[in-house]
N, CA, C and O atoms as CSV, one atom per row, in Angstrom:
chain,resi,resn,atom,element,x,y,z
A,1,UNK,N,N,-4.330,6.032,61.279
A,1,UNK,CA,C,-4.119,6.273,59.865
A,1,UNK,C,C,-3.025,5.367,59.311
A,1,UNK,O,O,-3.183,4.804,58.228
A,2,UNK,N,N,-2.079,5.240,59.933
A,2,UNK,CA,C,-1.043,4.122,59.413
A,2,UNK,C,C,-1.407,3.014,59.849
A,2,UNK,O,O,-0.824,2.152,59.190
A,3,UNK,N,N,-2.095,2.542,60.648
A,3,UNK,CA,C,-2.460,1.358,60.398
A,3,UNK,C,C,-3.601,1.066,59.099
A,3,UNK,O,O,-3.742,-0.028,58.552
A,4,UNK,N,N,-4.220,2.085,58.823
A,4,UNK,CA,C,-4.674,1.540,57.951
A,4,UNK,C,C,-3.923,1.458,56.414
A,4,UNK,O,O,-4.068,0.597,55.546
A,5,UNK,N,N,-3.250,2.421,56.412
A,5,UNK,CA,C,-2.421,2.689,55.009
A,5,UNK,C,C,-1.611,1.185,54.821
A,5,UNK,O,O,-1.649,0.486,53.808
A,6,UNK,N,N,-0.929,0.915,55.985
A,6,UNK,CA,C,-0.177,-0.611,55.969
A,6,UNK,C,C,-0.695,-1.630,55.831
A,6,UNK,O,O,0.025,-2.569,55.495
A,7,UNK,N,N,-2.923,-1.994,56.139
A,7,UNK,CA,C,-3.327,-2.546,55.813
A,7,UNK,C,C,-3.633,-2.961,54.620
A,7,UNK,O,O,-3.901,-4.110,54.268
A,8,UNK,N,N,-3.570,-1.638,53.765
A,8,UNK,CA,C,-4.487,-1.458,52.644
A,8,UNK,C,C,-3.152,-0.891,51.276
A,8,UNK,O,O,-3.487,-0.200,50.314
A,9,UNK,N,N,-2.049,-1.257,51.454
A,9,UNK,CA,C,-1.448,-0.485,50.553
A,9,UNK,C,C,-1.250,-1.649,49.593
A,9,UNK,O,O,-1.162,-1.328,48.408
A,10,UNK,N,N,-1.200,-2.417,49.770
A,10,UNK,CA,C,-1.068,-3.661,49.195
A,10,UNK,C,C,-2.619,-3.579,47.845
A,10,UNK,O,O,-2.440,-3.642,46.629
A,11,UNK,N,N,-3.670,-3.468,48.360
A,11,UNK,CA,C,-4.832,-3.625,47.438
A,11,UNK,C,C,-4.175,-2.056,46.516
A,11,UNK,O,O,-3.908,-2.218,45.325
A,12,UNK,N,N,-3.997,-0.887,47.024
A,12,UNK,CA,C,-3.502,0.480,46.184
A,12,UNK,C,C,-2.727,-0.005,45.093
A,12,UNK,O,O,-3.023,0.258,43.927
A,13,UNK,N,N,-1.433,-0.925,45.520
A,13,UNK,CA,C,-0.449,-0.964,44.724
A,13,UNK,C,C,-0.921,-2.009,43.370
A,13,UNK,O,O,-0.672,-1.828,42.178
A,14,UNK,N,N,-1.492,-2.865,43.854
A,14,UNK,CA,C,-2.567,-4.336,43.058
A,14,UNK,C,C,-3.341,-3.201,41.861
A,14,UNK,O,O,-3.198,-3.520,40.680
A,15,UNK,N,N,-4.112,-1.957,42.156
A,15,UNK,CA,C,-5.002,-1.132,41.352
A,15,UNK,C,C,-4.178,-0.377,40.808
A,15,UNK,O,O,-4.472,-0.075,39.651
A,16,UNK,N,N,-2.843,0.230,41.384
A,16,UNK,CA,C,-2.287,1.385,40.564
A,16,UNK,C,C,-1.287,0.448,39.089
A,16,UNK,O,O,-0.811,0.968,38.080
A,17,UNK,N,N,-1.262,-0.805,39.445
A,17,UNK,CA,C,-0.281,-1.597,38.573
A,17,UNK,C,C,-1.326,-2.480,37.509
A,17,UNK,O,O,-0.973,-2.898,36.406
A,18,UNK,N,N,-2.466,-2.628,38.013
A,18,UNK,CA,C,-3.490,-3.007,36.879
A,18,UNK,C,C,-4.275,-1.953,36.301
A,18,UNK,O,O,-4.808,-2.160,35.211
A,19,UNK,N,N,-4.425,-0.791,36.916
A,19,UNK,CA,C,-4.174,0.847,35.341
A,19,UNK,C,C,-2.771,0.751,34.221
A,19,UNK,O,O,-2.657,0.968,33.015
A,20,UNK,N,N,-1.860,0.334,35.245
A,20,UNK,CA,C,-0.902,0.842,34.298
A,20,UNK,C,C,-0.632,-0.093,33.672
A,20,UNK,O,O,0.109,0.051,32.700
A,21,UNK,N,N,-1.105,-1.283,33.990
A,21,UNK,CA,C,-0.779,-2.384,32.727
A,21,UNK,C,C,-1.923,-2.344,31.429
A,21,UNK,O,O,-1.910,-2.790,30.282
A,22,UNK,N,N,-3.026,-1.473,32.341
A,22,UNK,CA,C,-4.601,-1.826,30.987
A,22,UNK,C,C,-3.840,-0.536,29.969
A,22,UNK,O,O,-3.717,-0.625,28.747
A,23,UNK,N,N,-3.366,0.698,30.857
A,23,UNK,CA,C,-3.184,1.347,29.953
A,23,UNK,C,C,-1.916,1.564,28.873
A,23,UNK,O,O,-1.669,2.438,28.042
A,24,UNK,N,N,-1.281,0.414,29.270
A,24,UNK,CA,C,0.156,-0.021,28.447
A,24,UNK,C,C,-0.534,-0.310,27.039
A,24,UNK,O,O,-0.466,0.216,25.928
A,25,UNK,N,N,-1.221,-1.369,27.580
A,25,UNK,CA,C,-1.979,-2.275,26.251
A,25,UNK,C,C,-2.845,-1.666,25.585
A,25,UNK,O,O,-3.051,-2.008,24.420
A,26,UNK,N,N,-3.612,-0.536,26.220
A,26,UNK,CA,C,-4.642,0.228,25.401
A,26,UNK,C,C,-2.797,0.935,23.934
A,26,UNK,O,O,-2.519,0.585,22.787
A,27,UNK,N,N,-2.222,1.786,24.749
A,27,UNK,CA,C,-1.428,2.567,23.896
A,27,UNK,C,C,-0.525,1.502,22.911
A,27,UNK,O,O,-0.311,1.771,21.729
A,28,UNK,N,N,-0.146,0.556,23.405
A,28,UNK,CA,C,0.383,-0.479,22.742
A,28,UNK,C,C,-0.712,-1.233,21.205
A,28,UNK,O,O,-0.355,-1.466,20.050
A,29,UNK,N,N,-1.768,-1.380,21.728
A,29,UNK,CA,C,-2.742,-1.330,20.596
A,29,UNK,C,C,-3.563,-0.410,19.749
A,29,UNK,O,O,-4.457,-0.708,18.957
A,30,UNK,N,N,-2.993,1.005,20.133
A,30,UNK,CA,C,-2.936,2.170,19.337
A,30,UNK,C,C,-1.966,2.383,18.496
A,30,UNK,O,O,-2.169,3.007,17.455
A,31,UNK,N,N,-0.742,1.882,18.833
A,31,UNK,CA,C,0.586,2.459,18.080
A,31,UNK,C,C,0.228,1.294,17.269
A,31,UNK,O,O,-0.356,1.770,16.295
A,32,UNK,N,N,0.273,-0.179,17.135
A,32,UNK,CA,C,0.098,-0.948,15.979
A,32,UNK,C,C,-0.509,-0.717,14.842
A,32,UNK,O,O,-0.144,-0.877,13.677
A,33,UNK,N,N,-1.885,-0.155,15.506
A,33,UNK,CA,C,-2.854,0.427,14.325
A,33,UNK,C,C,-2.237,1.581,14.032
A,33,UNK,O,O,-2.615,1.905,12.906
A,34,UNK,N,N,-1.660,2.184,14.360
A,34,UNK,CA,C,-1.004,3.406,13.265
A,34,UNK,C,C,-0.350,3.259,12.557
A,34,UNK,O,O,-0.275,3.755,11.433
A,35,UNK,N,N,0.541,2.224,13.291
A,35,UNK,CA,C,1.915,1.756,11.997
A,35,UNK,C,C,1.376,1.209,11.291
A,35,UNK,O,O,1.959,1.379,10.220
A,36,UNK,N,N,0.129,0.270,11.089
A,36,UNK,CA,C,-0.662,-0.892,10.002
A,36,UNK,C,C,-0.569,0.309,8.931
A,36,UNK,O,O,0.024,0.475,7.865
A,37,UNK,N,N,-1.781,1.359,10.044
A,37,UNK,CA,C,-2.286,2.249,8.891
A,37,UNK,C,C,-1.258,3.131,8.121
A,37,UNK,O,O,-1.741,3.447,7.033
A,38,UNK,N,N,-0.743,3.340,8.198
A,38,UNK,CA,C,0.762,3.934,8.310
A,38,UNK,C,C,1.622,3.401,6.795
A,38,UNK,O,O,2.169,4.065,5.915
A,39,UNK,N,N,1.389,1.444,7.030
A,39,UNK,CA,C,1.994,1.130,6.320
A,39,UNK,C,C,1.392,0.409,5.205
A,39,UNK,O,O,1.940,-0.378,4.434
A,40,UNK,N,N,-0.341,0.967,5.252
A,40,UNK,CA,C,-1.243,0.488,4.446
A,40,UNK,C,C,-0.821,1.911,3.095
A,40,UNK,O,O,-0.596,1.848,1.887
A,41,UNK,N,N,-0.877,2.994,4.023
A,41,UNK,CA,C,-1.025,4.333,3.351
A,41,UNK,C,C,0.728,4.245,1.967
A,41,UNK,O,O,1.026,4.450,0.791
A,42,UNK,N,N,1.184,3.898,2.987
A,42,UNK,CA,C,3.037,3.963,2.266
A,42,UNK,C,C,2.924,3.195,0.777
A,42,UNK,O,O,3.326,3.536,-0.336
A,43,UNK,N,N,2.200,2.005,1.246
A,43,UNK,CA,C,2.377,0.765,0.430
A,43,UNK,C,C,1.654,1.003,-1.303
A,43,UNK,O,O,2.108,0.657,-2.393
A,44,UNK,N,N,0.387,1.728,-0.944
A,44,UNK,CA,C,-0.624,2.140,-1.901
A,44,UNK,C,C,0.184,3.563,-2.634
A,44,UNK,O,O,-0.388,4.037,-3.615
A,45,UNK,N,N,1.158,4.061,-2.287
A,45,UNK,CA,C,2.019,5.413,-2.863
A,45,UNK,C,C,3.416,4.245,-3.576
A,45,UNK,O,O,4.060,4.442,-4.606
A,46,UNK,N,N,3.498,3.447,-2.923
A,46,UNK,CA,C,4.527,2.728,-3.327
A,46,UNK,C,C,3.902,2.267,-4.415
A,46,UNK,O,O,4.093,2.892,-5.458
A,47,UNK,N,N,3.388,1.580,-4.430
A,47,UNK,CA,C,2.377,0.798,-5.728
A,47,UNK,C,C,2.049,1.472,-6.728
A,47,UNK,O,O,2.424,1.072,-7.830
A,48,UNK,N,N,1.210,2.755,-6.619
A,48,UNK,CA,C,0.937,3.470,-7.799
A,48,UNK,C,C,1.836,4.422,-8.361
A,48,UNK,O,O,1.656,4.914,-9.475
A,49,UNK,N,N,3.115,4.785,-7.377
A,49,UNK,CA,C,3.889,5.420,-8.193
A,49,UNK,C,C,5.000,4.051,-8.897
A,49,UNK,O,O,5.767,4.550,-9.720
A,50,UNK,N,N,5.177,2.769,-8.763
A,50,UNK,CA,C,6.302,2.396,-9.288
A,50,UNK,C,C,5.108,2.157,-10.382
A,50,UNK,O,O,5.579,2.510,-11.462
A,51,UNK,N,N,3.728,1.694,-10.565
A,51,UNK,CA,C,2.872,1.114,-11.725
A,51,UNK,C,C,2.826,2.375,-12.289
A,51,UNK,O,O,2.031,2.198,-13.212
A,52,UNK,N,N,3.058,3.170,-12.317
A,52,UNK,CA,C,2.541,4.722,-13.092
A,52,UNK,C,C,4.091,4.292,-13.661
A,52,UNK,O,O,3.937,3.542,-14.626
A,53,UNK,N,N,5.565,4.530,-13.368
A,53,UNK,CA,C,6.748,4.342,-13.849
A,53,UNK,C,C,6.757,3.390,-14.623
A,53,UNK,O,O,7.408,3.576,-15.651
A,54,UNK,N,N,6.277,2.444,-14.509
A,54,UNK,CA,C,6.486,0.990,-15.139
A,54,UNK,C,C,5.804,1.433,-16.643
A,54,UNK,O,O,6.383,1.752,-17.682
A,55,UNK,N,N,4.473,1.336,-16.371
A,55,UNK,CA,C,3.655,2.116,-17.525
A,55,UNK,C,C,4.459,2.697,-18.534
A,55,UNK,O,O,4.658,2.225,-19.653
A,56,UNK,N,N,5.130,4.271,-17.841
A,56,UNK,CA,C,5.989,4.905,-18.783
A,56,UNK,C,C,7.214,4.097,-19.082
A,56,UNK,O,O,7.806,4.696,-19.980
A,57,UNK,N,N,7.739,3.227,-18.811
A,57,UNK,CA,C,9.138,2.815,-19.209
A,57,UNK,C,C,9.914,3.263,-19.223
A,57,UNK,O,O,10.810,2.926,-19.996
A,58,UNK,N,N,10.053,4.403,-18.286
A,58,UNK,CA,C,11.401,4.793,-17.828
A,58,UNK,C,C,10.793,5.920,-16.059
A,58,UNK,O,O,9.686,6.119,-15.559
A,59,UNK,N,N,11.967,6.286,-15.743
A,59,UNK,CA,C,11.590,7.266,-14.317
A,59,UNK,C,C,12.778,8.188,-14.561
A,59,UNK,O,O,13.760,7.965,-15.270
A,60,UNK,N,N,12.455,9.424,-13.730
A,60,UNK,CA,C,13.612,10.613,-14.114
A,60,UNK,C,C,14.001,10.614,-12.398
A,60,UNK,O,O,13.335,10.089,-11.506
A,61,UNK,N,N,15.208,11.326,-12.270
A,61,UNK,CA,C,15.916,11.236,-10.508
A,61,UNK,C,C,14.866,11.565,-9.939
A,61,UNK,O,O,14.064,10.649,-9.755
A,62,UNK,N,N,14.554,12.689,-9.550
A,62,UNK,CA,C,13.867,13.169,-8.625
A,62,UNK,C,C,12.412,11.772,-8.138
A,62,UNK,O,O,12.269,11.169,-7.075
A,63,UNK,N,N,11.651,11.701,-9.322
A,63,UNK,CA,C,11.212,10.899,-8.540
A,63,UNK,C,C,11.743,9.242,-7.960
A,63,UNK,O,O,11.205,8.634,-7.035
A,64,UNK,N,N,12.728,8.833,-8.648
A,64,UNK,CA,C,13.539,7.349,-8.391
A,64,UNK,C,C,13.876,7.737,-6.744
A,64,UNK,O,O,13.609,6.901,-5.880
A,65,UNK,N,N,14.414,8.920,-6.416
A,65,UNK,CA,C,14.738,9.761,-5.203
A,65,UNK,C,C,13.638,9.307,-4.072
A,65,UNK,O,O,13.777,8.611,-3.066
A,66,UNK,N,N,12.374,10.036,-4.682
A,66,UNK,CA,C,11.426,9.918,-3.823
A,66,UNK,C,C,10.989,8.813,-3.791
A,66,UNK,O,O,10.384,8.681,-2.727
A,67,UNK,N,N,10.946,7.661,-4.549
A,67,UNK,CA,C,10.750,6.211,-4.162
A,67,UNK,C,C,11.584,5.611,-3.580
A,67,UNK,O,O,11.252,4.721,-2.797
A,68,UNK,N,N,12.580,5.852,-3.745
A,68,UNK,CA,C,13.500,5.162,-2.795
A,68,UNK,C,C,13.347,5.708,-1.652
A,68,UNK,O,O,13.341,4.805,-0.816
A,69,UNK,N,N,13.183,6.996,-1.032
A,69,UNK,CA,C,13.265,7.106,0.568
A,69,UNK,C,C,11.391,6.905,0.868
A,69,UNK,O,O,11.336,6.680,2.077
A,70,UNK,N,N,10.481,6.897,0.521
A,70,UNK,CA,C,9.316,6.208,0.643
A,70,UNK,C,C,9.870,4.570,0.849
A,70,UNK,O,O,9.810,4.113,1.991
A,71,UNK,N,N,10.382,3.739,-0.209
A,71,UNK,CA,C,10.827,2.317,-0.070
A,71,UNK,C,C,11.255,2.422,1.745
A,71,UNK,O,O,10.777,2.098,2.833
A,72,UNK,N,N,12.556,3.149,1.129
A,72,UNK,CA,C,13.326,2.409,2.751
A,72,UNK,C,C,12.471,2.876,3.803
A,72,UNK,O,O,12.393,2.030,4.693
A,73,UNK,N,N,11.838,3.856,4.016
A,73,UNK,CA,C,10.494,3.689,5.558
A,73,UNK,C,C,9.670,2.845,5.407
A,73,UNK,O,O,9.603,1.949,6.248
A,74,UNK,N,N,8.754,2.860,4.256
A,74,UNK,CA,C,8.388,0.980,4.065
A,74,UNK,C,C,8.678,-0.181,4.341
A,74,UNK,O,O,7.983,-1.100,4.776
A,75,UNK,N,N,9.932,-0.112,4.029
A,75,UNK,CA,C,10.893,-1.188,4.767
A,75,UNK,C,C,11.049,-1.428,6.168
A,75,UNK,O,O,10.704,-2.449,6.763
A,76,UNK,N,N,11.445,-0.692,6.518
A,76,UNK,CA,C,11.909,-0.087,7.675
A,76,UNK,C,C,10.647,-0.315,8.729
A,76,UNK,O,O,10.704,-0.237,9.957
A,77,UNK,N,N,9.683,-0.568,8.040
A,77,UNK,CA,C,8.625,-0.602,8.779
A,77,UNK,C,C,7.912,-1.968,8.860
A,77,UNK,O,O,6.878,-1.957,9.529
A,78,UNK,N,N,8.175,-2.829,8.451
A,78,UNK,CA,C,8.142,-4.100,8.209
A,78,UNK,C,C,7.379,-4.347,6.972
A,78,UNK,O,O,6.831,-5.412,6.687
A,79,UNK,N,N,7.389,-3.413,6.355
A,79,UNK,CA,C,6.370,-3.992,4.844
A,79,UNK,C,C,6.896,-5.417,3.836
A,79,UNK,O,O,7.920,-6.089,3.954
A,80,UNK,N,N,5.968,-5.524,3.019
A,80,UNK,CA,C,6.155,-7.313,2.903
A,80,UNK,C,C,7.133,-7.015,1.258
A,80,UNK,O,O,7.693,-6.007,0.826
A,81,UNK,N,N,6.994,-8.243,0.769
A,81,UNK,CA,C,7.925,-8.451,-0.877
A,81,UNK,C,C,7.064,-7.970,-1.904
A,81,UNK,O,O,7.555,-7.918,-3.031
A,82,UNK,N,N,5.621,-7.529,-1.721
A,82,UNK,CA,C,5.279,-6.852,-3.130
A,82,UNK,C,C,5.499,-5.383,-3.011
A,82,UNK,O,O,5.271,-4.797,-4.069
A,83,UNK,N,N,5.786,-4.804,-2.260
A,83,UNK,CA,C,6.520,-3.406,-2.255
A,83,UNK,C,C,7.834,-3.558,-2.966
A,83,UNK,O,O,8.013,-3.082,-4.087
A,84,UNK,N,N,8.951,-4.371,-2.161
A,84,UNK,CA,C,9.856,-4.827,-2.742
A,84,UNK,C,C,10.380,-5.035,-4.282
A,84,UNK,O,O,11.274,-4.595,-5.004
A,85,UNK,N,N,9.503,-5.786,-4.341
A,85,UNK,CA,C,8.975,-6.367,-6.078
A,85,UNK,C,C,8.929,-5.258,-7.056
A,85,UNK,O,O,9.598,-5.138,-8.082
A,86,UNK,N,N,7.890,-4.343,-6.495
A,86,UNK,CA,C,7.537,-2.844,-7.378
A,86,UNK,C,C,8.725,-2.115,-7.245
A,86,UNK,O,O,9.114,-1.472,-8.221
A,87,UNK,N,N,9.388,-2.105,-6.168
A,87,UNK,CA,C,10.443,-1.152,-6.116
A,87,UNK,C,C,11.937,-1.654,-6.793
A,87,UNK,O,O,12.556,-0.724,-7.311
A,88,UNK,N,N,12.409,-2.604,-6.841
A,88,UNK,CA,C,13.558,-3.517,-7.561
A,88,UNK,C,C,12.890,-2.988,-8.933
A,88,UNK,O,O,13.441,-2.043,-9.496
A,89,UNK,N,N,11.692,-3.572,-9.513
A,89,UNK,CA,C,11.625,-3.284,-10.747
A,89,UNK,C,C,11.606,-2.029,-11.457
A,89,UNK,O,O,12.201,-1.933,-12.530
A,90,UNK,N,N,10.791,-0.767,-10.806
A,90,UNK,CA,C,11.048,0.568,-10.676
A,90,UNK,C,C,12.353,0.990,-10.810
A,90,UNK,O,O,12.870,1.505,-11.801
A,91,UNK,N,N,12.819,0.751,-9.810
A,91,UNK,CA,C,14.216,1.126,-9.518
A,91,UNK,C,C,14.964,1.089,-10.890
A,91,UNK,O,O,15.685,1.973,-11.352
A,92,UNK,N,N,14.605,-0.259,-11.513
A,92,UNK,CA,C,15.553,-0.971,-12.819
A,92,UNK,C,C,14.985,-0.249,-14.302
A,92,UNK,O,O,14.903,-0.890,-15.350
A,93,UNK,N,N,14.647,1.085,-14.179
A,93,UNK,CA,C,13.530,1.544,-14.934
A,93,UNK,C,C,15.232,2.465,-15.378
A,93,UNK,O,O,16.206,2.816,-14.712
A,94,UNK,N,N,14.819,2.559,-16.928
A,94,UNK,CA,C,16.316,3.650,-17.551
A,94,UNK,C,C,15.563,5.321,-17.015
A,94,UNK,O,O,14.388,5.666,-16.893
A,95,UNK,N,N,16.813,6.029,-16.807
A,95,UNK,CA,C,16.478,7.212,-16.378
A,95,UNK,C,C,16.317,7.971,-17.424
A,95,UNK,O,O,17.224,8.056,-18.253
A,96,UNK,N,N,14.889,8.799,-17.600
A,96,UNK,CA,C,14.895,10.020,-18.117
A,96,UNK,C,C,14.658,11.099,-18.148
A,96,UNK,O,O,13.442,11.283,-18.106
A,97,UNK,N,N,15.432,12.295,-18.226
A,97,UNK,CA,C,15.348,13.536,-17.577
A,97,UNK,C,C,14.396,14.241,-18.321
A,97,UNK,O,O,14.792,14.588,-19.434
A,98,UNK,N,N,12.983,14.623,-17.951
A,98,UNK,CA,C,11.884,15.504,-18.694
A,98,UNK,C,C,12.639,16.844,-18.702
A,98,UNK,O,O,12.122,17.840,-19.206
C-alpha cells in the first residue's frame, strides 16, 4: 500500500491542484459578473435619479443623502466618469426642502 501511495501521490497532488485552480477561476469569474452586474444595476439608479433632479432644478437632503452614498459604492466599485458627471452636477443642484 505505501508503495503504491509514494508511487502515485504525485499524479493525486497534480489532480487535487488542477480542481482547485479550475475552481478558483470558475468563482473568480462569478464574482466579476456580479460586480459588472452590480455595477450595471448602481449606475442606471445613479442616472435616473440625478436626470429626474436635474429635470426638477433643484434636490432636497434626504435624497442628495441617498445619492451620495449610492455614488461612493459606485465609485468604490470602479464605475467610470459618466456617473461622476451626473453626480458633480446633481450634487451642484440648490437644495429644496418639500
Amino acid at each position: 500500500m505505501l508503495s503504491f501511495i509514494s508511487a502515485h501521490w504525485m499524479e493525486w497532488a497534480i489532480g487535487l491542484l488542477s480542481f482547485g485552480w479550475g475552481y478558483l477561476i470558475k468563482k473568480m469569474t462569478e464574482y466579476k459578473n456580479i460586480k459588472d452586474g452590480l455595477l450595471a444595476i448602481m449606475h442606471d439608479r445613479l442616472y435616473q435619479m440625478s436626470t429626474f433632479f436635474l429635470k426638477e432644478g433643484y434636490i432636497n437632503t434626504a435624497a442628495l443623502k441617498n445619492l451620495e452614498y449610492l455614488y461612493n459604492s459606485y465609485h468604490a466599485l470602479g464605475g467610470n466618469g459618466t456617473g461622476t458627471e451626473l453626480y458633480t452636477r446633481a450634487k451642484g443642484l440648490p437644495i429644496k426642502e418639500d
